[in-house]
KETORFI-637768 format. One record per atom (N, C-alpha, C): residue number from 1; atom name; x, y, z. Coordinates in steps of 0.05 Angstrom, whole numbers, plus 5000, padded with zeros to 4 digits. Layout:
N
{num:NUM atomo:CA x:X y:Y z:Z}
...
***
This chain:
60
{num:1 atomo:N x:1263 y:0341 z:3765}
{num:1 atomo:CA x:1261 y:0337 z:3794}
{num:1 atomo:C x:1276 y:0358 z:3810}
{num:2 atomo:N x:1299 y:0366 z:3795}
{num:2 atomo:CA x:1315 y:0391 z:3815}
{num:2 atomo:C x:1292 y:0411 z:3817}
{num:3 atomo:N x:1281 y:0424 z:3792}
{num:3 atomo:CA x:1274 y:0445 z:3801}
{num:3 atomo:C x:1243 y:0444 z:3816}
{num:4 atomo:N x:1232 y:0423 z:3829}
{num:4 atomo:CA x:1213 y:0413 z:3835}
{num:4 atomo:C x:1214 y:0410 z:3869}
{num:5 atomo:N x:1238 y:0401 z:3862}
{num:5 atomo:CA x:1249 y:0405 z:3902}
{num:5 atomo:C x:1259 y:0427 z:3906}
{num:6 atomo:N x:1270 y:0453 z:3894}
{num:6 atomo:CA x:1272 y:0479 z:3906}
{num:6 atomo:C x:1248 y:0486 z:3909}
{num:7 atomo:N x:1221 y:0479 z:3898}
{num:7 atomo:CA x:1196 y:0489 z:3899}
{num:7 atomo:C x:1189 y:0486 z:3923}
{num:8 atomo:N x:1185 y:0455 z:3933}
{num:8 atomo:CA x:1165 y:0442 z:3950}
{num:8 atomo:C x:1197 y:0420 z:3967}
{num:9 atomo:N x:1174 y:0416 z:3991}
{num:9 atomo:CA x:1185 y:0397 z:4003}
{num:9 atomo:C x:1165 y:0372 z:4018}
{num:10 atomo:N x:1175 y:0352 z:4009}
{num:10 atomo:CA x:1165 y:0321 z:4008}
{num:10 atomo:C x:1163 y:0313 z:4039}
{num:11 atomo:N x:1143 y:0316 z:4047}
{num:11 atomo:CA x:1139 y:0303 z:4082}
{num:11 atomo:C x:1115 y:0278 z:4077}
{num:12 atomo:N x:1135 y:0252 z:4076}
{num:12 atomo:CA x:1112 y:0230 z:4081}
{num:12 atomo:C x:1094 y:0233 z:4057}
{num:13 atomo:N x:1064 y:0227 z:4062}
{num:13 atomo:CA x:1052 y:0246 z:4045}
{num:13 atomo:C x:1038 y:0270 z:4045}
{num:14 atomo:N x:1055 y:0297 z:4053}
{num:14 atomo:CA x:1058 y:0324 z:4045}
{num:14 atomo:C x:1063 y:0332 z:4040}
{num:15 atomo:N x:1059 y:0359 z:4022}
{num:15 atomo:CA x:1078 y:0373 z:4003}
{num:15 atomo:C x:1084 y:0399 z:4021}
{num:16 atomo:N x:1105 y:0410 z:4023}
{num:16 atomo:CA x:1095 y:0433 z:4041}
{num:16 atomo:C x:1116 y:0460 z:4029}
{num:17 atomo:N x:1102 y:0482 z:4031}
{num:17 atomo:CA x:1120 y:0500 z:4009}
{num:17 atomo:C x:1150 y:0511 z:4026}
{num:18 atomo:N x:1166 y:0512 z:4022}
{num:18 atomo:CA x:1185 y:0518 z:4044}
{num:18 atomo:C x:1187 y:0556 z:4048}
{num:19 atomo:N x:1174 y:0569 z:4035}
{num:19 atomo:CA x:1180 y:0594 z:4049}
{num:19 atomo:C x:1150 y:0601 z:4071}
{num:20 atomo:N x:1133 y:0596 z:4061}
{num:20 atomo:CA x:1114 y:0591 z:4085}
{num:20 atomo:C x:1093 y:0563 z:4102}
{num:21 atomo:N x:1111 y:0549 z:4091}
{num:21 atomo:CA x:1108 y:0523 z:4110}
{num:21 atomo:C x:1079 y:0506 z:4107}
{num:22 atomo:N x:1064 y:0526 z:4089}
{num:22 atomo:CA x:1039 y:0508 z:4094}
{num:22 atomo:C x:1030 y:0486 z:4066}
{num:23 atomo:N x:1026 y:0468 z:4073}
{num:23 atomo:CA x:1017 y:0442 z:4063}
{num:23 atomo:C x:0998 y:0428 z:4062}
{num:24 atomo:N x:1005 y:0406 z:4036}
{num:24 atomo:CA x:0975 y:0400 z:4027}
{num:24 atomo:C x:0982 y:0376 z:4033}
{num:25 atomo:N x:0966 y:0360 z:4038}
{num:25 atomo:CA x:0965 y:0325 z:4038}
{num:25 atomo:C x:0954 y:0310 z:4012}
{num:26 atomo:N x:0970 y:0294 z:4004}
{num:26 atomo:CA x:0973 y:0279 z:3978}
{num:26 atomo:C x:0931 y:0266 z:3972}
{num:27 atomo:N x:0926 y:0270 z:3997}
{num:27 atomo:CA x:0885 y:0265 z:3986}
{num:27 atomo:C x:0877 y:0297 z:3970}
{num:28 atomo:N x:0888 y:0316 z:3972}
{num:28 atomo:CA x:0886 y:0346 z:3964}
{num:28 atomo:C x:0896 y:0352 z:3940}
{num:29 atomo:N x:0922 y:0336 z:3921}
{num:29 atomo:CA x:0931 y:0341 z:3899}
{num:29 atomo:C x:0922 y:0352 z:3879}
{num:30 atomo:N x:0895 y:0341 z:3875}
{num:30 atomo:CA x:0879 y:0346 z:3861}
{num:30 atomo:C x:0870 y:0383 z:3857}
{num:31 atomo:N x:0874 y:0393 z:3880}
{num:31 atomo:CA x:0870 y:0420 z:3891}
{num:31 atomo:C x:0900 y:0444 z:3878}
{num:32 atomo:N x:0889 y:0463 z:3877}
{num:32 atomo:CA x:0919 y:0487 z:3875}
{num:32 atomo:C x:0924 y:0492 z:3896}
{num:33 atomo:N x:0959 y:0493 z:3903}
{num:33 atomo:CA x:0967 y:0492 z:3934}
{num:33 atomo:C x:0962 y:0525 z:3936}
{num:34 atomo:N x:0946 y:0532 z:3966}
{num:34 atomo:CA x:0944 y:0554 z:3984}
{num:34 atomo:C x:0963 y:0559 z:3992}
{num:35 atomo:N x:0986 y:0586 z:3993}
{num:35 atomo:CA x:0996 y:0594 z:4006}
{num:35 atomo:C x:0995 y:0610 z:4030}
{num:36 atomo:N x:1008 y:0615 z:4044}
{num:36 atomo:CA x:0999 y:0638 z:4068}
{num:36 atomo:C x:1005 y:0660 z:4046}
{num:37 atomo:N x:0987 y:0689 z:4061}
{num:37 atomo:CA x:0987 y:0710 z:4038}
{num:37 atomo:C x:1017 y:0730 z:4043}
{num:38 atomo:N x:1013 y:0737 z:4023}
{num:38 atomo:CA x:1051 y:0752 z:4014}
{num:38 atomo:C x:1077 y:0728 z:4016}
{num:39 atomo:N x:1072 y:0700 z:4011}
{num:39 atomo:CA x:1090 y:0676 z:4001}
{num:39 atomo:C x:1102 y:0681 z:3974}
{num:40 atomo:N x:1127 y:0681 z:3977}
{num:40 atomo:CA x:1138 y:0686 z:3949}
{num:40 atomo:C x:1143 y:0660 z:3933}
{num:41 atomo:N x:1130 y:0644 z:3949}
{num:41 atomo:CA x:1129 y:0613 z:3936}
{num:41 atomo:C x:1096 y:0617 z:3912}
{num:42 atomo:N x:1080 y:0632 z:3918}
{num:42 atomo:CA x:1056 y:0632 z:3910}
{num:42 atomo:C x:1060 y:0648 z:3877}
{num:43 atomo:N x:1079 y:0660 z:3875}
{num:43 atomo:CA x:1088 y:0670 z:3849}
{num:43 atomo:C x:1104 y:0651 z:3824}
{num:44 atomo:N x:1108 y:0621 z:3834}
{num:44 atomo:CA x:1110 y:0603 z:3827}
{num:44 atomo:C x:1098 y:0601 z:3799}
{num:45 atomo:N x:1102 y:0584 z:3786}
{num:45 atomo:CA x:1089 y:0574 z:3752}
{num:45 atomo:C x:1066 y:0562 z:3761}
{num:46 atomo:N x:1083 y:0538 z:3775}
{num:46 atomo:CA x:1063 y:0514 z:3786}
{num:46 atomo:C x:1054 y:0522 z:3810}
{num:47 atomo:N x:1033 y:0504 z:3814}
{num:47 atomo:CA x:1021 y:0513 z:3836}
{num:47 atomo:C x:0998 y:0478 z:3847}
{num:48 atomo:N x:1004 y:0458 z:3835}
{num:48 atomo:CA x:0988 y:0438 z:3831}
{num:48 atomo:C x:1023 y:0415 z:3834}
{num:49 atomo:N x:1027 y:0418 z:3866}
{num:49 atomo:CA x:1063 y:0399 z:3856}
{num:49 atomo:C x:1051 y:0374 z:3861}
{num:50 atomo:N x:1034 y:0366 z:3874}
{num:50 atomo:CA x:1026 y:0338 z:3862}
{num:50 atomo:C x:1025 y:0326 z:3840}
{num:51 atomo:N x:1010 y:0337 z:3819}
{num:51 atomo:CA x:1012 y:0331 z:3800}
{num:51 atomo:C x:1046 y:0334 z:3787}
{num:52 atomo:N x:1045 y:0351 z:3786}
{num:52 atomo:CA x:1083 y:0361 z:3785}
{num:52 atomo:C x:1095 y:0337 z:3787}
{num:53 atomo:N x:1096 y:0340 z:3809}
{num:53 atomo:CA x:1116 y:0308 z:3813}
{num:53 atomo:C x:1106 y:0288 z:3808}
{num:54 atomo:N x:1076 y:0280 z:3798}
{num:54 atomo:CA x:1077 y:0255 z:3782}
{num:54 atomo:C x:1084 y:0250 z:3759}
{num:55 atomo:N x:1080 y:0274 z:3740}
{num:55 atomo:CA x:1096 y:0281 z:3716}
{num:55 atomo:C x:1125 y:0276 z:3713}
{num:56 atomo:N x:1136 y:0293 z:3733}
{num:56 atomo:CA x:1165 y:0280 z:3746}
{num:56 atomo:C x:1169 y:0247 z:3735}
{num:57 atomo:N x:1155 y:0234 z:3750}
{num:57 atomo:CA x:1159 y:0206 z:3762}
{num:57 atomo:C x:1153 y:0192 z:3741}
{num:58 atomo:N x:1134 y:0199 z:3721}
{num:58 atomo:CA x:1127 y:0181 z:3703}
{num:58 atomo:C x:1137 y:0156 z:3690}
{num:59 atomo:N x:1165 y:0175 z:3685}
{num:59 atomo:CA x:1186 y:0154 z:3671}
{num:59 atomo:C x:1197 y:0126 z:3685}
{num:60 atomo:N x:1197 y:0129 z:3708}
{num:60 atomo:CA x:1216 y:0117 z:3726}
{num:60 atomo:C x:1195 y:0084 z:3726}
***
């Protein structure tokens, strides 16, 4: 989960990337998150943090 919230940040239900702000809504998860272009968030592993964080959550 730490390294999951330096990634992304949790609005309600949106995920939104914090160096260029743009976000997906939890109906979109299903989708690979779009960054704005030259985001150094987009160089990321993940790219699908919906899923991400349900993986996360599984256990709980």
């Amino acid at each position: 989960m730490l390294e999951w919230s330096r990634q992304w940040l949790l609005e309600g239900d949106i995920v939104r990337c914090p160096y260029c702000h743009n976000y997906q809504p939890l109906s979109r998860g299903h989708r690979v998150f779009v960054h704005q272009e030259q985001c150094k968030g987009a160089s990321f592993v993940e790219q699908y943090p919906w899923r991400w964080l349900a993986w996360n959550l599984r256990s709980l």
